[in-house]
Each structure stands twice: as C-alpha cells, then as structure tokens.
ROSE-4610 file (N, C-alpha, C; in Angstrom, 1 decimal, always signed):
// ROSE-4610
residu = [X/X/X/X/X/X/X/X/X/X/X/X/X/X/X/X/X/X/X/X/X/X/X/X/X/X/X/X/X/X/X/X/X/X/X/X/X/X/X/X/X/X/X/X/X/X/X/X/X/X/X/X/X/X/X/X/X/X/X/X/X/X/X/X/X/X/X/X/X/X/X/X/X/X/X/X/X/X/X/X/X/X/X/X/X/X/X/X/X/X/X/X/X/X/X/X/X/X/X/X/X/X/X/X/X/X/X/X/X/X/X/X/X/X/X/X/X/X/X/X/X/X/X/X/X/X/X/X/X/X/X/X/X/X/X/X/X/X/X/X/X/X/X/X/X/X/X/X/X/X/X/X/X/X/X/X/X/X/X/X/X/X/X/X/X/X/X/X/X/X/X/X/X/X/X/X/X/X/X/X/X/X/X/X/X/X/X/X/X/X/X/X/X/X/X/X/X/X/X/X/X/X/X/X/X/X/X/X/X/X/X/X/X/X/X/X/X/X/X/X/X/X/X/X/X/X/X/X/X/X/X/X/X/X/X/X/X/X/X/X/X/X/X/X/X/X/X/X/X/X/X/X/X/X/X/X/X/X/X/X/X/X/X/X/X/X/X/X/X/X/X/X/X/X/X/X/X/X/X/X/X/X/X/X/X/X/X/X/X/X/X/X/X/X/X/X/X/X/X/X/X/X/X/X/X/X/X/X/X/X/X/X/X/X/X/X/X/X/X/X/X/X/X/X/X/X/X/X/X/X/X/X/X/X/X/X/X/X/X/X/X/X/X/X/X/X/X/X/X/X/X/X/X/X/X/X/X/X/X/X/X/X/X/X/X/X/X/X/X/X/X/X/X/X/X/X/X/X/X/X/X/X/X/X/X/X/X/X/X/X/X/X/X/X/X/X/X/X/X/X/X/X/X/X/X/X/X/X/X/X/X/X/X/X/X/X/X/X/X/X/X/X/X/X/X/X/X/X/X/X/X/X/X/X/X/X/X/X/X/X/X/X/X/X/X/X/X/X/X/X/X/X/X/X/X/X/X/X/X/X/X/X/X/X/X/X/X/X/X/X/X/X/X/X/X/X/X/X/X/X/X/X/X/X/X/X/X/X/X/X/X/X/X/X/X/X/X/X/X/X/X/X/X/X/X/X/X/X/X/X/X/X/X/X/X/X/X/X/X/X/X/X/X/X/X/X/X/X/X/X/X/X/X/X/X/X/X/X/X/X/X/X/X/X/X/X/X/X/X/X/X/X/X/X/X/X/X/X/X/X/X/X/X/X/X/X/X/X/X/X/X/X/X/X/X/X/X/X/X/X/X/X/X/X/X/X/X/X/X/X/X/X/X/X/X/X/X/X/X/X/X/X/X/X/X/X/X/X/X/X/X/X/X/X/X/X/X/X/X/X/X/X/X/X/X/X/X/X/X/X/X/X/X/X/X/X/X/X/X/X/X/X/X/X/X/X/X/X/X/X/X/X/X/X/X/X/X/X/X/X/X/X/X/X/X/X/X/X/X/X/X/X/X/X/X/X/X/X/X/X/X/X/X/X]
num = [1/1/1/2/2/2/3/3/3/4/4/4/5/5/5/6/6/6/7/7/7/8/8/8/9/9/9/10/10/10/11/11/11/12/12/12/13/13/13/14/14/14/15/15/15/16/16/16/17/17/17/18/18/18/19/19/19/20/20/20/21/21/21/22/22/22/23/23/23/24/24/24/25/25/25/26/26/26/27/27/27/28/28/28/29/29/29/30/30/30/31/31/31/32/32/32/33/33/33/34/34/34/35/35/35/36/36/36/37/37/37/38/38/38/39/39/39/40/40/40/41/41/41/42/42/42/43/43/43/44/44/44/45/45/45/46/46/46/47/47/47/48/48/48/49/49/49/50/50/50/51/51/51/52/52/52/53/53/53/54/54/54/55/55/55/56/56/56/57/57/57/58/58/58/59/59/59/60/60/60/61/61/61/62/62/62/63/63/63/64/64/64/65/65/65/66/66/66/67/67/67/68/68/68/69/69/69/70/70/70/71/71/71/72/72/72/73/73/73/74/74/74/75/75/75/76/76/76/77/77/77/78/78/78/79/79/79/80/80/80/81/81/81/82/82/82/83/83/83/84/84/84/85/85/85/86/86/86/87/87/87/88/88/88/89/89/89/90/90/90/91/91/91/92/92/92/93/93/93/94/94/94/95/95/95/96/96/96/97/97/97/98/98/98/99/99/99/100/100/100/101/101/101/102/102/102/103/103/103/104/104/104/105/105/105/106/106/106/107/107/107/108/108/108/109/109/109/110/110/110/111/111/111/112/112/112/113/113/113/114/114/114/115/115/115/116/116/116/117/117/117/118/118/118/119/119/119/120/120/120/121/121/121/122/122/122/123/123/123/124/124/124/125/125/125/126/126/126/127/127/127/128/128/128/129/129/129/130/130/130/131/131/131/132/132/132/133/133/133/134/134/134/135/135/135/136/136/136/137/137/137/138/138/138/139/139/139/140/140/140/141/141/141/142/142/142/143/143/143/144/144/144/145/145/145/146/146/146/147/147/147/148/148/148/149/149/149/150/150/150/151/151/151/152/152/152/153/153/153/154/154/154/155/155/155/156/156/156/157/157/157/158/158/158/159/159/159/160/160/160/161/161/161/162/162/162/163/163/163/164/164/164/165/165/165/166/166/166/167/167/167/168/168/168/169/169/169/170/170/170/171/171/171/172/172/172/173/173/173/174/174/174/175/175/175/176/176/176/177/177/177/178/178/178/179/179/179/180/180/180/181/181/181/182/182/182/183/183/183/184/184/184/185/185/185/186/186/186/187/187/187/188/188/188/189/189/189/190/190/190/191/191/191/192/192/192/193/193/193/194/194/194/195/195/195/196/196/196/197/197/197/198/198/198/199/199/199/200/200/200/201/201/201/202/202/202/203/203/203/204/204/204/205/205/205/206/206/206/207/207/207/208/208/208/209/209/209/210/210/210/211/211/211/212/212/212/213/213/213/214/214/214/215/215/215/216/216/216/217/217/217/218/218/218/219/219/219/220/220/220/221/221/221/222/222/222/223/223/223/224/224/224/225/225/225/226/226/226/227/227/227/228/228/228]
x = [+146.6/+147.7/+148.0/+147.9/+148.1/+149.2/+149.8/+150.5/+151.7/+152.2/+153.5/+154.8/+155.1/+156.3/+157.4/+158.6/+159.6/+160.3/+160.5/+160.8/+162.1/+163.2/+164.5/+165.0/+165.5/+165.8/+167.1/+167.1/+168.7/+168.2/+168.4/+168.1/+168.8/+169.5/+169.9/+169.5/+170.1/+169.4/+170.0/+169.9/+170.4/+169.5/+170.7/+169.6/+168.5/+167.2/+166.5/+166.5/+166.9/+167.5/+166.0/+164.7/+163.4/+163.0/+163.7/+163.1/+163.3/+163.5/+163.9/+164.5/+165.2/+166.6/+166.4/+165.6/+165.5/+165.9/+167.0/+167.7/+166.9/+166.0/+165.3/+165.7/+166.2/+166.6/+165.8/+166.2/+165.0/+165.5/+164.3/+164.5/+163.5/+164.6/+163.4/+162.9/+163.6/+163.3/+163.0/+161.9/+162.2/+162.0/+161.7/+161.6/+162.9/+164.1/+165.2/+165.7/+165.7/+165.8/+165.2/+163.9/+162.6/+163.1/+162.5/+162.8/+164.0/+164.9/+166.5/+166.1/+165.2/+165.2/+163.8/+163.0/+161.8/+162.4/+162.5/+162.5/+161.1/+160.9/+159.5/+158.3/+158.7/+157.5/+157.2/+156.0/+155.8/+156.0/+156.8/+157.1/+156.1/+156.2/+155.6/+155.9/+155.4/+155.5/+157.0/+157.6/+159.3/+158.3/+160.0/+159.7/+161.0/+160.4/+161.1/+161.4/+162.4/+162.7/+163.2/+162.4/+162.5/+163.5/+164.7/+165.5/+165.5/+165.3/+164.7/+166.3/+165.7/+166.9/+166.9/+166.1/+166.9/+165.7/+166.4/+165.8/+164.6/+163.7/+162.7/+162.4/+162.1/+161.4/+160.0/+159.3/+158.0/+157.6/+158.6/+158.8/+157.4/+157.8/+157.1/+155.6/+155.2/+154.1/+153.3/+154.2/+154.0/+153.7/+154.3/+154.6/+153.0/+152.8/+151.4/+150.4/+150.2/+149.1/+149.1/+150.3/+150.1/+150.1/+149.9/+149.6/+147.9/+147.5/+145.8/+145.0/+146.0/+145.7/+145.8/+147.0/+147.6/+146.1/+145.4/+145.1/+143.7/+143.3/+141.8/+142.1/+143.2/+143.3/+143.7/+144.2/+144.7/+144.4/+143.8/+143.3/+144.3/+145.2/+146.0/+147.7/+147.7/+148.6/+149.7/+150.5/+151.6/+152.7/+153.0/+153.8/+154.1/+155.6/+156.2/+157.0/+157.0/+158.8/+159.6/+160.9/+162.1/+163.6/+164.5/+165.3/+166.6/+167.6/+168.5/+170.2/+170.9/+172.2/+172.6/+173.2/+174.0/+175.1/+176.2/+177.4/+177.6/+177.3/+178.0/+177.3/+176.0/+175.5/+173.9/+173.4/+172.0/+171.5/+169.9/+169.9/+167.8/+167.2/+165.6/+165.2/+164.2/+163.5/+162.4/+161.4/+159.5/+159.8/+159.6/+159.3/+157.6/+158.0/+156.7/+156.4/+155.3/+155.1/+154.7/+155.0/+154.3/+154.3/+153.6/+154.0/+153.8/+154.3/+153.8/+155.3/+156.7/+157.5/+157.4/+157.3/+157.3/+156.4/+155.2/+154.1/+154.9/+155.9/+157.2/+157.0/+157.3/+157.6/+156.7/+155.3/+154.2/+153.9/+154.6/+154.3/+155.2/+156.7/+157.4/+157.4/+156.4/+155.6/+155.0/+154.1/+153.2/+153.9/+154.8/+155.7/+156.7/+157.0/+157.8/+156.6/+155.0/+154.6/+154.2/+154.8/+154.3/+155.5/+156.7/+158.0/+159.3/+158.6/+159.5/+160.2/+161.8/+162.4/+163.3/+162.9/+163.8/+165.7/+166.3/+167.6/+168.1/+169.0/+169.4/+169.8/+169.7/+170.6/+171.7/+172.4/+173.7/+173.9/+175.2/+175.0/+176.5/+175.1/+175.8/+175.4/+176.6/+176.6/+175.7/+175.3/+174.3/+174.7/+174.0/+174.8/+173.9/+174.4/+173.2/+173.5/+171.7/+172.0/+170.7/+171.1/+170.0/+169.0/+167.6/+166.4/+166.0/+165.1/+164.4/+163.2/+161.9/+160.8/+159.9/+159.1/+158.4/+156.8/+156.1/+154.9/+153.4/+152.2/+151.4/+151.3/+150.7/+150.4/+149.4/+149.2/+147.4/+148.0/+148.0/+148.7/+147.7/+147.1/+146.5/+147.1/+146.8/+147.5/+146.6/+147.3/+146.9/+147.4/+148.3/+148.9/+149.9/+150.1/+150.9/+152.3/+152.1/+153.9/+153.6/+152.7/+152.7/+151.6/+151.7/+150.8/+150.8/+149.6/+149.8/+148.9/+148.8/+148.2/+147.5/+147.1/+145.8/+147.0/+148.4/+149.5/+149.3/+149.2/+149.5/+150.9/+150.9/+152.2/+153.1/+152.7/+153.5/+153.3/+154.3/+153.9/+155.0/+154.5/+154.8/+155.6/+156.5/+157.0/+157.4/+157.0/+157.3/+158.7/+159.6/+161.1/+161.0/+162.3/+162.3/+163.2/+164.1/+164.9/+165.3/+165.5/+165.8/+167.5/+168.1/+169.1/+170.0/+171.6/+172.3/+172.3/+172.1/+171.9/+172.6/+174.2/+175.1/+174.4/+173.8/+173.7/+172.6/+171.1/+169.7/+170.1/+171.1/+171.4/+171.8/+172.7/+173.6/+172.3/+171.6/+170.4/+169.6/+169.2/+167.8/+168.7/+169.9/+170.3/+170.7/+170.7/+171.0/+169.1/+168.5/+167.3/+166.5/+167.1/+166.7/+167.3/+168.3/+169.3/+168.8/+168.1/+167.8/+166.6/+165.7/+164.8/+163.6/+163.2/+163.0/+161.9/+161.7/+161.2/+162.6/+163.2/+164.6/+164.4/+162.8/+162.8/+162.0/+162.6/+161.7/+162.8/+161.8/+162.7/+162.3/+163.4/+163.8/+163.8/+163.1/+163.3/+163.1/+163.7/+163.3/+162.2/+161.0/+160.0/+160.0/+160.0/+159.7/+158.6/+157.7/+155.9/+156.0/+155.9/+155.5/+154.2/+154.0/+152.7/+153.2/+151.6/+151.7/+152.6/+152.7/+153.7/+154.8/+154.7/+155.6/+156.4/+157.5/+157.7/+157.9/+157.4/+156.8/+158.3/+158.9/+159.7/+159.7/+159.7/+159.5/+160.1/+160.3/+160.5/+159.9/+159.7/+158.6/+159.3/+158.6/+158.6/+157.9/+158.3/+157.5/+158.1/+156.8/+156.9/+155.5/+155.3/+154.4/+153.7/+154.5/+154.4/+154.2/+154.5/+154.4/+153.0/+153.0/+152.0/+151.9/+150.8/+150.5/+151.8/+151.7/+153.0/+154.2/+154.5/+156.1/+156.6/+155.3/+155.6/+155.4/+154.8/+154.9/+156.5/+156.8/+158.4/+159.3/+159.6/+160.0/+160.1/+159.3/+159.4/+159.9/+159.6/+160.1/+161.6/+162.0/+163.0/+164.2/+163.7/+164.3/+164.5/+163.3/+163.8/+164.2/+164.5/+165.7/+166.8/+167.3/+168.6/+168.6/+168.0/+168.0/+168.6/+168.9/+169.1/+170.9/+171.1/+172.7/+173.1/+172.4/+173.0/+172.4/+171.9/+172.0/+173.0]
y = [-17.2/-17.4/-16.1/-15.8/-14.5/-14.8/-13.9/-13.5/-12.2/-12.7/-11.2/-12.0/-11.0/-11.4/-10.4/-10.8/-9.8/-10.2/-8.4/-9.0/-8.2/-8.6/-8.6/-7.9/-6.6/-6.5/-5.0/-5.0/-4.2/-2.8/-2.1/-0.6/+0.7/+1.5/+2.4/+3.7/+4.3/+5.2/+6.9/+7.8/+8.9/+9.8/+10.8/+11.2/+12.9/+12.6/+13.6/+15.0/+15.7/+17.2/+17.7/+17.5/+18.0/+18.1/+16.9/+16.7/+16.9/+18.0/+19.3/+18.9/+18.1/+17.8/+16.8/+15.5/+14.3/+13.5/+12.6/+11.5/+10.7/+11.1/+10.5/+10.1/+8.8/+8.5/+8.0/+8.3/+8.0/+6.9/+6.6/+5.6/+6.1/+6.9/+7.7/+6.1/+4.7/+3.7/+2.8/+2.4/+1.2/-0.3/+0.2/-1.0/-0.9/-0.6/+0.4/-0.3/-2.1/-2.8/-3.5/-2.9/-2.9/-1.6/-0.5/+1.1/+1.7/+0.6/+1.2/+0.4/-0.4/-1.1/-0.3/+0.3/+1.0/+2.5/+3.1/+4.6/+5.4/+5.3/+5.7/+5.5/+4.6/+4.0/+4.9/+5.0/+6.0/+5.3/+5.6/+5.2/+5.5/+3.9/+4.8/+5.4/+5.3/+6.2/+6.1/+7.6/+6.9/+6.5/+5.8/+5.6/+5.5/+6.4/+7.3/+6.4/+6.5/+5.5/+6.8/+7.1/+7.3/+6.9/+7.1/+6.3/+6.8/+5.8/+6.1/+5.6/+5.9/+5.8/+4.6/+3.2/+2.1/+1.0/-0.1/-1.5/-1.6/-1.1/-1.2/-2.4/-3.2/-4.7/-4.2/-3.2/-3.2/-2.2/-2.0/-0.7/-1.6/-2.5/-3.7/-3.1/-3.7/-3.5/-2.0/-1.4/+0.1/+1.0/-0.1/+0.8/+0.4/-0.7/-1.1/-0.7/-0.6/+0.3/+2.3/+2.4/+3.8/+3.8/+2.9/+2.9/+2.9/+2.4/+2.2/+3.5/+3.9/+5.1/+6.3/+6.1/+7.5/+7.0/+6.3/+5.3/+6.1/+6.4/+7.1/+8.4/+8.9/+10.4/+10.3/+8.9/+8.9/+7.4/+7.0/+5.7/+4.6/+5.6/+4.6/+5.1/+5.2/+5.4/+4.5/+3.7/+2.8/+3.1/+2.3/+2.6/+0.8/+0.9/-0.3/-0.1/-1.7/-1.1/-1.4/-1.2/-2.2/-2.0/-2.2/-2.2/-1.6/-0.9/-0.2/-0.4/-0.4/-0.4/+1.3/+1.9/+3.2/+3.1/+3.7/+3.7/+2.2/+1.3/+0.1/-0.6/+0.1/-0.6/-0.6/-1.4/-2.0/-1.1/-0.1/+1.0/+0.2/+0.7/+0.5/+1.9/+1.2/+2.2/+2.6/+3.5/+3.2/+3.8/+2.9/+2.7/+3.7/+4.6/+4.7/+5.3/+5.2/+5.5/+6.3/+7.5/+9.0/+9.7/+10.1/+10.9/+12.2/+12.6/+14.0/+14.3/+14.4/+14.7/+15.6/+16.5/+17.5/+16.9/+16.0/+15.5/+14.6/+14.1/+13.5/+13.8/+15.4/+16.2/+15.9/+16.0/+16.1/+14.5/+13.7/+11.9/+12.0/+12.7/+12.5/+13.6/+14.3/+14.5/+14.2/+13.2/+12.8/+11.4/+10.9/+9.7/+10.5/+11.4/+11.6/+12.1/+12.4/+12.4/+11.0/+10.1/+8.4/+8.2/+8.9/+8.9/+7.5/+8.0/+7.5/+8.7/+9.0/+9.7/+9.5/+10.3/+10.1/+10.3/+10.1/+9.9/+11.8/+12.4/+13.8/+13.2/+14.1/+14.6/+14.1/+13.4/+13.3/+13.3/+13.6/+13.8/+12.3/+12.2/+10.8/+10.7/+10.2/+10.1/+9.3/+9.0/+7.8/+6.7/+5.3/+3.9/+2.6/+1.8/+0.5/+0.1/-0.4/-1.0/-1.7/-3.2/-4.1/-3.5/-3.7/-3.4/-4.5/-4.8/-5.0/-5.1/-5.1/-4.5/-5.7/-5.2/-5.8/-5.9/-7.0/-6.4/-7.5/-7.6/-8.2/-8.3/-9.6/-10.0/-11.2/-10.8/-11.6/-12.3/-13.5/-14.2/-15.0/-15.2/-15.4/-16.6/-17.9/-18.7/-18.6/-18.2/-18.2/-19.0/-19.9/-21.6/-22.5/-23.4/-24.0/-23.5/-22.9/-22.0/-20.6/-20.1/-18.8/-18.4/-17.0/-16.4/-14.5/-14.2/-12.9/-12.1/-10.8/-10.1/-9.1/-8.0/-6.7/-5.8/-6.4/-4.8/-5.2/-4.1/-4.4/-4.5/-5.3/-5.9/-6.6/-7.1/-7.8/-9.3/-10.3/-11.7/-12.3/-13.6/-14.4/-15.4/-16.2/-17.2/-18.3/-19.7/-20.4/-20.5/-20.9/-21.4/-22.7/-23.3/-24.3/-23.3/-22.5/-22.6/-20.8/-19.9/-18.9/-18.7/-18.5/-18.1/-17.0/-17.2/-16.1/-14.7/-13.5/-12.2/-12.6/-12.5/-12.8/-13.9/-14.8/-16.0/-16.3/-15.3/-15.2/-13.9/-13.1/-12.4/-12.9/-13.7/-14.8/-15.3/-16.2/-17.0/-16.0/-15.6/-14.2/-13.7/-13.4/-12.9/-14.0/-15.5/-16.3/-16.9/-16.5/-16.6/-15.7/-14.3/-13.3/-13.6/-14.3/-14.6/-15.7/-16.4/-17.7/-17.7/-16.7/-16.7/-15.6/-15.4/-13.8/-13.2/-13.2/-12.0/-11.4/-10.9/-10.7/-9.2/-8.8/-7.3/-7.7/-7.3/-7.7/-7.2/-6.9/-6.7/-7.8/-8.3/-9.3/-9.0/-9.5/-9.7/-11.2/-11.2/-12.2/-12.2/-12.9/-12.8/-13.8/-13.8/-15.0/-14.7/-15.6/-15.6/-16.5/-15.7/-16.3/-17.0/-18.2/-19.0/-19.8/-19.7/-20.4/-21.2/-22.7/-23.7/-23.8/-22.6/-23.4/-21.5/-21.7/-20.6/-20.5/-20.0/-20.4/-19.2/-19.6/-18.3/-18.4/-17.0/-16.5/-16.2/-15.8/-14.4/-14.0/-12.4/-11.3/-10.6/-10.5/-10.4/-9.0/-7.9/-7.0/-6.3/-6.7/-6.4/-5.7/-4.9/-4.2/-5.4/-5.9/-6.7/-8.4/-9.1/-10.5/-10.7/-12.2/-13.0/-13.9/-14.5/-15.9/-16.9/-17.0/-17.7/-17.4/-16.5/-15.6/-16.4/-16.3/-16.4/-17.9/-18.9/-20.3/-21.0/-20.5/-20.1/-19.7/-18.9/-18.5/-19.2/-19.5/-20.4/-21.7/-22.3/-23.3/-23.4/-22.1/-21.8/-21.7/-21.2/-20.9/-21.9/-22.8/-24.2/-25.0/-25.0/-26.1/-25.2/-24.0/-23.4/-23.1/-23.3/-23.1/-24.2/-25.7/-26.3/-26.3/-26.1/-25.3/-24.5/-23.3/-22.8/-23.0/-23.8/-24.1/-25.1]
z = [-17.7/-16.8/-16.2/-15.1/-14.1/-13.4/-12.5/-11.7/-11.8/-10.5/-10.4/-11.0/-12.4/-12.7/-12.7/-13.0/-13.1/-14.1/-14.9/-16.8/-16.3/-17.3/-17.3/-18.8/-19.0/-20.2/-20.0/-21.7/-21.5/-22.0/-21.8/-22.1/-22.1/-22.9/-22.8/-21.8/-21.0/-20.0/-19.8/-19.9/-19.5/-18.5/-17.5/-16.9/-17.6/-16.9/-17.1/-16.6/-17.4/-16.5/-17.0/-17.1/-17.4/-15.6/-15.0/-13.7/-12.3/-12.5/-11.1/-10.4/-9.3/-8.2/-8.0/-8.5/-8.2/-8.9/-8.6/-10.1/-10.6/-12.3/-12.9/-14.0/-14.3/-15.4/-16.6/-18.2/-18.8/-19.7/-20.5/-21.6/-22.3/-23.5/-24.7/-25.7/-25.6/-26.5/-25.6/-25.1/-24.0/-25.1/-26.4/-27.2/-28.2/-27.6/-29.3/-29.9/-29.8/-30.7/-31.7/-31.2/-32.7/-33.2/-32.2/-33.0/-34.2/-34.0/-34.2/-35.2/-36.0/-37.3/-38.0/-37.2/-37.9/-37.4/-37.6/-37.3/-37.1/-38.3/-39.2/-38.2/-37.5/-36.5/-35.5/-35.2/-33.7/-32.5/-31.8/-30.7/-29.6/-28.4/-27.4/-26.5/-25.4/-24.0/-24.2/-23.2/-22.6/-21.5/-21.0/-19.3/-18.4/-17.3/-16.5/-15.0/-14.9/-13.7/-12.5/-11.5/-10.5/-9.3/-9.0/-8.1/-6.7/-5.9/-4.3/-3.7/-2.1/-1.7/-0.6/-1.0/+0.1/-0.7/+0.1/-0.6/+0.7/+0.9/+1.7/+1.6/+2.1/+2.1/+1.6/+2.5/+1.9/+0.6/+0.0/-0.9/-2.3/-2.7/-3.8/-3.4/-2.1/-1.5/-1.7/-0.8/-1.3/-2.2/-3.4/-4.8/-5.4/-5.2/-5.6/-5.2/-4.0/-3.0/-3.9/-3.7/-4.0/-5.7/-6.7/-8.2/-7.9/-7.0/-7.1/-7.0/-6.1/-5.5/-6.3/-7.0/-8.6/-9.7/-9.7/-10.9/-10.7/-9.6/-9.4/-10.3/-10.3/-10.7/-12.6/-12.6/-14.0/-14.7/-14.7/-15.0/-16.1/-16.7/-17.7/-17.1/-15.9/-15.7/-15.4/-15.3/-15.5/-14.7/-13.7/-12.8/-11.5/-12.2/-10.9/-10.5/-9.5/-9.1/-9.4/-9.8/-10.5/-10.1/-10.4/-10.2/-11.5/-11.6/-12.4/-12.1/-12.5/-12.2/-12.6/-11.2/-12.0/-10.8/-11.7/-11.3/-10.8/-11.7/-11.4/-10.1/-9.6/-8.4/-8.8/-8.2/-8.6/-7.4/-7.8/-7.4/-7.1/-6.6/-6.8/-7.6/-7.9/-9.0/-9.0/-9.4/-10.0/-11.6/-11.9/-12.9/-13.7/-14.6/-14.8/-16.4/-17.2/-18.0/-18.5/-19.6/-19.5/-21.0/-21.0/-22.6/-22.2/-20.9/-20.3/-19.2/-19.6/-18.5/-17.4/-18.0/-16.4/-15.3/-15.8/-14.5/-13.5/-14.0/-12.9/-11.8/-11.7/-10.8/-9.6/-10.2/-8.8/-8.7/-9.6/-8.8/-7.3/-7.9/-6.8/-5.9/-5.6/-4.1/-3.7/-4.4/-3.6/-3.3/-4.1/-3.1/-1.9/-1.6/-0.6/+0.6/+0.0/+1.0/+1.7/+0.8/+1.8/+2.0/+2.3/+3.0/+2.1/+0.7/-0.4/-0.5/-0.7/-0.7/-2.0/-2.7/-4.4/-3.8/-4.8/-4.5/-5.2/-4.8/-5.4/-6.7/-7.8/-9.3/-9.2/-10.0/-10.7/-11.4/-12.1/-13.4/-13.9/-15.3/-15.7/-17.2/-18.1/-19.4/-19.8/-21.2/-21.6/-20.8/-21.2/-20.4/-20.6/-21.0/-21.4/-19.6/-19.4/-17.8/-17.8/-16.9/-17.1/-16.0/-16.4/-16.0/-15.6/-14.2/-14.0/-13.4/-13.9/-13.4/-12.8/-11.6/-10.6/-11.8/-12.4/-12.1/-12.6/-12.8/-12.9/-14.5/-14.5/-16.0/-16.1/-17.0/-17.4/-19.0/-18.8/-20.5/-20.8/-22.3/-22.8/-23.9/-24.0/-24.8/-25.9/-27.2/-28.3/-29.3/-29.1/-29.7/-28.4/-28.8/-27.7/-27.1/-26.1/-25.9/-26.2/-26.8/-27.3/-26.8/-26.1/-25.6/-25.8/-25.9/-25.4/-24.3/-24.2/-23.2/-23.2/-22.6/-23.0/-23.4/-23.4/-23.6/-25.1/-26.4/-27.5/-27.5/-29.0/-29.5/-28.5/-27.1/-26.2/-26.4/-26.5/-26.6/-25.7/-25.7/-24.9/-25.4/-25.2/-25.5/-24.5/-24.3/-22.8/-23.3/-22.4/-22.3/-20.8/-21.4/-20.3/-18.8/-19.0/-17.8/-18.3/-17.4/-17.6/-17.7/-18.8/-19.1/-18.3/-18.2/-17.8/-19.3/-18.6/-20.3/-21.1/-21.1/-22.3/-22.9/-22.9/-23.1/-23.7/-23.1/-23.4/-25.1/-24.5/-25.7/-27.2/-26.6/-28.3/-29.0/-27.9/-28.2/-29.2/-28.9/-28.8/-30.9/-31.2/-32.2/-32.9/-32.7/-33.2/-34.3/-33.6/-33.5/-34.8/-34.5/-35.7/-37.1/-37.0/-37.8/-38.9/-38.0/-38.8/-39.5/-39.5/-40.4/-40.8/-41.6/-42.1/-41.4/-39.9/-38.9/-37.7/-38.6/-37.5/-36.8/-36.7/-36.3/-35.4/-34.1/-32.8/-31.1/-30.5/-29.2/-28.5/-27.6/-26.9/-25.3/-24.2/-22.9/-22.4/-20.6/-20.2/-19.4/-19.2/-18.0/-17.2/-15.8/-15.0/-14.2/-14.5/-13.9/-12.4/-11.9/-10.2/-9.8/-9.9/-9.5/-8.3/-7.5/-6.5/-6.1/-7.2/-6.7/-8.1/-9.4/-10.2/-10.3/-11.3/-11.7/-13.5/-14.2/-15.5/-16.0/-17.0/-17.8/-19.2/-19.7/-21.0/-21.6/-22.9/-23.8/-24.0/-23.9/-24.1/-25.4/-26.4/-27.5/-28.1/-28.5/-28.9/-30.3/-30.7/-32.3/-32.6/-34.0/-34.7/-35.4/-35.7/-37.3/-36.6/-35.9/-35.6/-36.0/-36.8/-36.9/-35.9/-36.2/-35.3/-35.6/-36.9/-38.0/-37.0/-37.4/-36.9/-35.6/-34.6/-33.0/-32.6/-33.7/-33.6/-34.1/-35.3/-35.6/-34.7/-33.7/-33.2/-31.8/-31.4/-30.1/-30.6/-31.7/-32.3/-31.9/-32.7/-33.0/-32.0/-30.9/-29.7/-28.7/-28.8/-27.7/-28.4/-29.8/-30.1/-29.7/-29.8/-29.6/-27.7/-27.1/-25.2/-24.8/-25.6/-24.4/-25.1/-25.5/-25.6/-25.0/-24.4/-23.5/-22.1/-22.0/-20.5/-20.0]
C-alpha cells in the first residue's frame, strides 16, 4: 500500500542555537515516549525542523524535487515538509533528519538558493507543539490491519476514522494501560489514495511482536468507536 501521507504527532521542541541566524528548531527525541521509558536505548537521528517564511502552495512540490536532488549527494538523507506551531501559530517547516548538526547550515543555502527563505532566530523556551509531516510511504501488510514498512521499528495500525489529539491521546494511554506492552510511541497517519483515504496508528517500538501489534489493534478498535 503506497502513497503521500501526512503523520500527526506531539513532540517536544527547542530552538537550535548550533544553527547560525536561521530559526531551527530541534527534537533531540522524535520518539520520547518510547525513549523516556528506555533511556539505556540508543536513540536515533534528531530532527531539525527548518522554518520558512510562507505557505507557498508549491512549497510540498518543491520540497520533493529538491530532496531528489540533496539525495544524489547524500543518499540516506531524510528530508520533508511539515508543518510546527511556534508562538501559538502554525508555521511551515522541512523537516529533516541528521546525526551531523552543523551540516544544517549548508542545506539552508542551498534552499535559499531555490528562493526558500528560512525564517530569522528567535529565541524560545522548550514547548510541546503538534507536528505535522508531509511524506511517502510504502506499507506492507503483515496480519490483517497491521502493517509495516522499510523504516525500522515503524508499524502500522488500520483505524476506522481519524480522531481529534486530545482524544487519539486518552485512547492511545488507555491502550498501554490495558495490557503488558505499554512501551511504545504513538502517532496519527492519514494515507492519501487515489479514491479512498486509509488512517492509522504509527507505532514505534524496539521490542513489538507480531503478537503485541495484533493485540493492540485489537485493542484499539474496540476502544475508537467511543471516541468518535
């Protein structure tokens, strides 16, 4: 199952003062509610959200074209476009993946030479702010409702109807609650096809079985049609 989806999740963010006059905000945990139960664990990439300065209509388009283009020079390089809330206003973003900060710097000249303009430095305290990211996915059904993909530890879960946060949140901890795999990070994904729109929970864990993630979707569409 392919397409462009857009995953929805909650993330702590502060900004990056590594990243010379352009407001780059980071997420040293983009997974911190698995991390914040394993410590011990190695974490992966941060990821650094780039903030531009307008809702370009073709900015999506753009962002993709010029990933193909970064991708000749760096082949595992990870980069979308998404969206951030700071100072209370929903901001656009690129999203991108790194275990190398300072190389920020020279993504964002080569996007200002395709007349993407980063937004200036501000300075702003920590802040949980919903995410959400533009991007392609390849799902693999590996039991009925459960699927995964080429990202390690990412899985899939079908849902019938995409939930308001507060509500996908209760759900999502009511869930961990009820039975002994309660270590896992929680998002929402909605898969864009031709004529349907498929939504998920994206699921990322170390440790999930096949077991776990058949349990768990179980678990979850008897508790969804309560909060819808």
């Amino acid at each position: 199952m392919k397409g462009l989806a857009c995953l929805q999740k909650e993330e702590v963010l502060k900004v990056c003062n590594e990243c010379g006059k352009s407001l780059v905000l980071r997420s040293d945990s983009p997974f911190g509610s698995y991390y914040s139960e394993h410590p011990e664990v190695q974490k992966v990439s941060e990821v650094l959200y780039i903030a531009v300065k307008s809702f370009d209509e073709c900015m999506e388009t753009k962002i993709i074209k010029l990933r193909q283009e970064f991708k000749k020079d760096d082949a595992d390089l990870r980069m979308n476009y998404a969206h951030i809330t700071f100072f209370n206003k929903i901001i656009p973003v690129i999203a991108v993946h790194t275990d190398n900060v300072p190389e920020i710097d020279n993504i964002i000249k080569r996007l200002a030479k395709t007349g993407i303009k980063p937004l200036k430095k501000k300075n702003a305290n920590p802040y949980m702010s919903i995410v959400q990211i533009r991007k392609f996915v390849d799902l693999n059904e590996i039991s009925k409702g459960v699927y995964n993909s080429h990202e390690k530890f990412l899985y899939y879960l079908s849902i019938p109807e995409k939930l308001e946060w507060e509500a996908f949140r209760e759900c999502v901890n009511i869930c961990r609650n009820s039975h002994n795999f309660p270590h896992f990070d929680a998002a929402q994904l909605s898969l864009f096809q031709y004529d349907k729109i498929e939504e998920f929970v994206r699921i990322y864990s170390q440790t999930a079985t096949k077991n776990d993630l058949i349990k768990m979707h179980e678990e979850m569409n008897k508790l969804y049609p309560k909060y819808i």
